[in-house]
N, C-alpha and C positions, 0 to 999 in steps of 0.2 A: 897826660903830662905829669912827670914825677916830680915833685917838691917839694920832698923830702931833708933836702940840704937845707932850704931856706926857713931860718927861724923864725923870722920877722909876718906876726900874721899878715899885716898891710901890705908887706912887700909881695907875699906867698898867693893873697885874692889879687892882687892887680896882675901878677905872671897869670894866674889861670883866666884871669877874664880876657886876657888878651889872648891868647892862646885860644881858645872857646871862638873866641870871633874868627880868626884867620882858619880855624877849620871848617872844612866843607861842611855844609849841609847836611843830612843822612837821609837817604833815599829811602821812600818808599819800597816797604814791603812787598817781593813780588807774589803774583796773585797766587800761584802754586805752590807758597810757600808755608806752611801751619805756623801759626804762634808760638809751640812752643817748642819747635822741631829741636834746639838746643838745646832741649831739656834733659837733662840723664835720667834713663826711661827706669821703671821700676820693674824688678823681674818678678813674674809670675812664681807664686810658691804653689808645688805642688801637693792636691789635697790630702791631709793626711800627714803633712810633715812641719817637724817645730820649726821656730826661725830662731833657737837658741839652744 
């Protein structure tokens, strides 16, 4: 939820907690799925060469 407009801290936490409740749930993780599959993977350097 972006709330970025709204100045008012009080106003800004009651949008998000109402917001937070009317969204779904988040579903379990499926079983074939890694933890950190979204990760941006690090590329092997080959031996022998700088990284600068």
């Amino acid at each position: 939820m972006n709330t970025k407009k709204v100045t008012d801290k009080v106003e800004r936490k009651k949008l998000k907690r109402t917001a937070r409740k009317k969204a779904e749930p988040v579903k379990p993780r499926a079983a074939d799925v890694a933890r950190g599959s979204q990760k941006r993977k690090v590329k092997k350097l080959v031996k022998g060469q700088r990284k600068r």
